[in-house]
C-alpha positions in Angstrom: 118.4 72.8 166.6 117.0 69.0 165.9 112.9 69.1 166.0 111.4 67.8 169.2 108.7 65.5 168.8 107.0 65.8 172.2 105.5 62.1 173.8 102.7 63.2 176.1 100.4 60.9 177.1 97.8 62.1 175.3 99.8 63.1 172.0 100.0 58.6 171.1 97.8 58.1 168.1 95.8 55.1 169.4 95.8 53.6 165.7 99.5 53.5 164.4 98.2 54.1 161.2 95.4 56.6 160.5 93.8 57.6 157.2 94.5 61.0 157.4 98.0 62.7 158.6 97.2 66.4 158.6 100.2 68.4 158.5 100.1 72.2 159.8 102.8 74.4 160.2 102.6 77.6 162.7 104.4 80.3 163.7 103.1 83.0 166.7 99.8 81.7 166.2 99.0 82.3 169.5 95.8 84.3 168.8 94.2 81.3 165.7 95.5 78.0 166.9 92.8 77.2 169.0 90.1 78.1 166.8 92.4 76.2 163.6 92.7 73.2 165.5 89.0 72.7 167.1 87.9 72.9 163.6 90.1 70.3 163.0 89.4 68.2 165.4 85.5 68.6 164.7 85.8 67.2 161.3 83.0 64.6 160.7 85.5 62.0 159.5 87.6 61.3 162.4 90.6 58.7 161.6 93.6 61.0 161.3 96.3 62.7 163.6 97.2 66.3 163.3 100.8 67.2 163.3 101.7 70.7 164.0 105.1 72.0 164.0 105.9 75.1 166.0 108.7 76.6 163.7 110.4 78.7 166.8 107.7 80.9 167.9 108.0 83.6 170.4 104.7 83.9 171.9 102.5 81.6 173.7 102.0 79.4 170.8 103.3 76.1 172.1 101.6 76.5 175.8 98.0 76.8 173.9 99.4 73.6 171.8 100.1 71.9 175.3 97.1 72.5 176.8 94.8 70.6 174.1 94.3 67.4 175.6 93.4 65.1 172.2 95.1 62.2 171.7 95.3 62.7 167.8 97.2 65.6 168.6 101.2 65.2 167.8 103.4 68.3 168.5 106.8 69.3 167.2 108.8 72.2 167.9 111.7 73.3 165.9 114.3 76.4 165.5 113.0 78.9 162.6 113.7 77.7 159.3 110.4 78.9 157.5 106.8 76.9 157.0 107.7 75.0 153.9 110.3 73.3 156.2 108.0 72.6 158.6 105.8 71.2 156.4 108.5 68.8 155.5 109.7 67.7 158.8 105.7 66.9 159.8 105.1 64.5 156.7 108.4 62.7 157.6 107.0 62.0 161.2 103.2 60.8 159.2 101.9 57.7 159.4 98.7 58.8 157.2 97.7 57.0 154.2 96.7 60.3 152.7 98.5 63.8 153.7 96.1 66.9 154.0 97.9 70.5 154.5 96.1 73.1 156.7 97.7 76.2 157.6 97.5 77.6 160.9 95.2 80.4 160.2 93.0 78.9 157.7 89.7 76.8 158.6 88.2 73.6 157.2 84.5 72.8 156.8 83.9 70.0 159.1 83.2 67.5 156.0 86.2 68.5 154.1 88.2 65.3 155.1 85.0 63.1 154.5 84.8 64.9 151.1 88.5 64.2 150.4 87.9 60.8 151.3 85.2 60.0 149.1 87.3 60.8 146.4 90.4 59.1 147.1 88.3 55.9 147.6 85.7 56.5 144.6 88.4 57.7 141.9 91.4 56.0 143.2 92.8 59.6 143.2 96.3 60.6 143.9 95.7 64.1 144.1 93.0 66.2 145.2 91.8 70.1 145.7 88.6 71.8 146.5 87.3 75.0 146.3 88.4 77.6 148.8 86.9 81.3 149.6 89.1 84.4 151.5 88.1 86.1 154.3 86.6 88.9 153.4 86.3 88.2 150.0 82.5 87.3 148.6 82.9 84.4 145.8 85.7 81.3 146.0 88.6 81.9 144.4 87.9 79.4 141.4 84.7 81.1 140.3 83.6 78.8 137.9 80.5 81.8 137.0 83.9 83.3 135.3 84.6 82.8 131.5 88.3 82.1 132.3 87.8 79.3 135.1 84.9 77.7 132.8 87.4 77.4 129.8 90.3 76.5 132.0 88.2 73.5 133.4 86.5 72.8 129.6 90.5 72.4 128.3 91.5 70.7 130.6 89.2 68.4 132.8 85.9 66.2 132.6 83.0 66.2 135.0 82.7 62.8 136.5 80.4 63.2 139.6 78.4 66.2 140.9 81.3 68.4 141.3 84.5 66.3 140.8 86.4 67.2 138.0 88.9 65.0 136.3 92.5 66.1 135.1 94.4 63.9 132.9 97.6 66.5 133.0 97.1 69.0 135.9 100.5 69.9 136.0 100.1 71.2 132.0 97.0 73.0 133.7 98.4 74.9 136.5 100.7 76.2 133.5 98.2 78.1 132.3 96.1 78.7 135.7 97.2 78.1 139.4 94.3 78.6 141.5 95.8 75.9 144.6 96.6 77.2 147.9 98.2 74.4 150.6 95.5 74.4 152.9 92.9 73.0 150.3 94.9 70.0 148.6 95.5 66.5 149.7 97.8 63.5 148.0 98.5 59.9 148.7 101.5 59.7 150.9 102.7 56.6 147.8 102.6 60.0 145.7 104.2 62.4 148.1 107.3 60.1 148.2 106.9 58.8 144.7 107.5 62.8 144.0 110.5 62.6 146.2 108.2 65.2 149.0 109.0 68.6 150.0 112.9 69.7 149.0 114.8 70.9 152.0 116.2 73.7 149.4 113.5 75.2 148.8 112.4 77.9 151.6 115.0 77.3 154.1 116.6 80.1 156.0 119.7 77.7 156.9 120.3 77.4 153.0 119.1 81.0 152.7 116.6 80.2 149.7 113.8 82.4 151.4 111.5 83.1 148.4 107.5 83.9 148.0 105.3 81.5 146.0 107.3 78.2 147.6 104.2 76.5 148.5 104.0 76.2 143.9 106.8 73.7 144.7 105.0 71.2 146.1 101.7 72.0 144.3 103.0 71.4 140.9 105.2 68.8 141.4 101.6 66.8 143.0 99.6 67.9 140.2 102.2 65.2 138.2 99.7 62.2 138.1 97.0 61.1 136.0 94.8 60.8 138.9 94.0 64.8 140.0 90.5 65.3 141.0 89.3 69.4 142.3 86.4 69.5 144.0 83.9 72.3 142.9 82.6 73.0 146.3 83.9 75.8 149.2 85.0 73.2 152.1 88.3 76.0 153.0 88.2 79.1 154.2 91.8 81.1 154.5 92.7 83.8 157.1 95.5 85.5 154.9 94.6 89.4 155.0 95.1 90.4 151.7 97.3 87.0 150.8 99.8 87.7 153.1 102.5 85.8 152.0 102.3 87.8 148.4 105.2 90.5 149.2 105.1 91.6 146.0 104.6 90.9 142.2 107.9 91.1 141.3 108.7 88.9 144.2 106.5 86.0 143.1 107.3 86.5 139.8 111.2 85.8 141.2 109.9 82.8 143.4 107.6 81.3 140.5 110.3 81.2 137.9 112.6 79.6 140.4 110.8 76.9 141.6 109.6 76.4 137.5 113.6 76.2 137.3 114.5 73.5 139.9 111.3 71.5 138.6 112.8 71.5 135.3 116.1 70.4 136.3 114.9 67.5 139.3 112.0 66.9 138.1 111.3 63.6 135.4 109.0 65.6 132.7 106.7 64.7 129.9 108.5 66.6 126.3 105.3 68.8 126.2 105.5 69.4 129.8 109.4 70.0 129.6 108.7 72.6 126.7 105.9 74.5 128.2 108.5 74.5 131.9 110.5 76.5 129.7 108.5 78.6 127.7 106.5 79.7 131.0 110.1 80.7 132.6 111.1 83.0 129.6 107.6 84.6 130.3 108.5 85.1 133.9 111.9 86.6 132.8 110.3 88.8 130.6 107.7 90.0 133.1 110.6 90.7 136.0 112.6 92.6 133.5 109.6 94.9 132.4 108.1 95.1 136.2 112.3 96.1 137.1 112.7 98.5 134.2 109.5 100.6 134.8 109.3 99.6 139.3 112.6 99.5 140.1 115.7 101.5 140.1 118.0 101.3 136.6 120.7 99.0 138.3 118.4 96.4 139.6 117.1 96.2 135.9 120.6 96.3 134.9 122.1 93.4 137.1 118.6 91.0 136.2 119.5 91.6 132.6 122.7 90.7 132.5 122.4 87.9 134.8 119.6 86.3 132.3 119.6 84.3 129.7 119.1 86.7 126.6 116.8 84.0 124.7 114.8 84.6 127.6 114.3 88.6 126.9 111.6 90.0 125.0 112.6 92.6 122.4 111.9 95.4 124.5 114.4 94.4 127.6 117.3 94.8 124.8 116.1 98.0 124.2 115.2 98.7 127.7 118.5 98.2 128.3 120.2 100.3 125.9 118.5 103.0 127.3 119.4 102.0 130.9 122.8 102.4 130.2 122.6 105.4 127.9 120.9 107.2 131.4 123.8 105.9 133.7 126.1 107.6 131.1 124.1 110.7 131.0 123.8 110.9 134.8 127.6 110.5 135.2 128.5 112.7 132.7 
């Protein structure tokens, strides 16, 4: 099924080209989109559309989408093929100057855009993250009270305003630390195409590459400037219940080492960079194989290991799996 870009009246951007194109995918959102949008739509900086793409919802998601009469409002609706699509087929139809990602059941402060703004214009930034805090949760997620998050940001970044942090090599960072979630990041749209944008590989039920931790792909591959900037300050605050897109560990272990793969082998990469890539896949390797060995059932360690590249493997997966097959051959016999 071919998106449908809808052409109400009231969903023509008055300016052809807007500063912002805010790009939110959603999926039986029925009961958030409302209160999503209107925060949205309240932001103090007021110069952008909002694209949302229904990715083949089954409630009443596009009728509550309908009924919001704003004219910075554009629509799509699509068959099911998974957010990160979506995602991709909104910044294709974006007329933006910047691209902001907001999911559809997280909530921006209303001067997060003004914020992102200032930075953009002020740093000539190409990349930029704030802050965020999770429902439920009582300190942001990069706690910068936290001995880690204060060396992380002492290694890798200067202070350049109140707040604003500098990276030099953010994707070498997020190596080490990946705190970003899509619904608190922004890039140039010169940037998002200069990285060659969201790969229709990656998350696509057609191709049947469904995976956890896809939104990394796009995250890492932005974080590939000279130009990142985070924000310390809490303009985001997400709906996920418990990170609801984590499945589990073993599952974004899979998902992280595979998009560190494709970056690797699409992606134009500093030596350092390149070598570090590597070196942090053999360490997701070696973590599936221990999480499969001790979580999962002998032949699901069995099949990972033999399907792996043995440099990859820690010591103890070779002996892991001597022992795996020794208890297949005690069990038969």
């Amino acid at each position: 099924m071919n998106p449908h870009l809808y052409q109400q009246e009231y969903a023509t951007m008055p300016d052809p080209k807007p500063v912002f194109s805010i790009i939110m995918p959603a999926y039986n959102r029925a009961s958030l989109i409302e209160s999503v949008t209107s925060a949205i739509f309240n932001q103090s900086y007021s110069d952008f559309e909002l694209i949302v793409v229904d990715d083949g919802s089954t409630d009443n998601t596009l009728e509550i989408l309908d009924s919001i009469k704003d004219k910075r409002l554009r629509v799509i609706a699509k068959a099911n093929s998974r957010q990160t699509q979506s995602r991709r087929i909104a910044c294709e139809h974006a007329k933006g100057q910047y691209l902001a990602f907001c999911d559809s059941d997280d909530l921006w402060h209303q001067d997060y855009l003004q914020t992102l703004l200032d930075v953009f214009e002020h740093q000539q930034a190409e990349y930029v993250f704030t802050n965020y805090i999770v429902t439920g949760e009582g300190r942001p997620r990069i706690d910068t009270s936290k001995d880690l998050v204060q060396q992380w940001l002492a290694d890798n970044s200067n202070l350049v305003s109140d707040s604003v942090y500098h990276f030099d090599d953010l994707y070498l960072a997020l190596l080490d630390y990946q705190p970003i979630f899509t619904s608190c990041q922004a890039l140039t749209a010169e940037h998002y195409r200069k990285i060659g944008g969201i790969s229709e590989g990656i998350n696509n039920i057609e191709r049947n590459t469904v995976l956890t931790s896809e939104d990394s792909h796009i995250i890492r591959r932005s974080a590939l400037t000279r130009q990142a900037y985070f924000v310390d300050r809490t303009l985001v605050t997400l709906g996920r219940q418990g990170d609801n897109m984590s499945h589990s560990f073993v599952s974004n272990l899979r998902g992280g080492r595979f998009i560190l793969e494709d970056i690797l082998s699409n992606t134009k990469l500093s030596q350092q960079q390149y070598d570090k890539t590597k070196a942090e896949i053999a360490s997701h390797t070696r973590q599936i194989a221990l999480q499969l060995y001790y979580q999962e059932d002998r032949k699901s360690f069995i099949n990972f290991y033999k399907s792996s590249k043995k440099a990859e493997l820690s010591w103890k997966s070779h002996l892991h799996f001597v022992r795996a097959l020794w208890r297949n051959v005690v069990s038969v016999g």
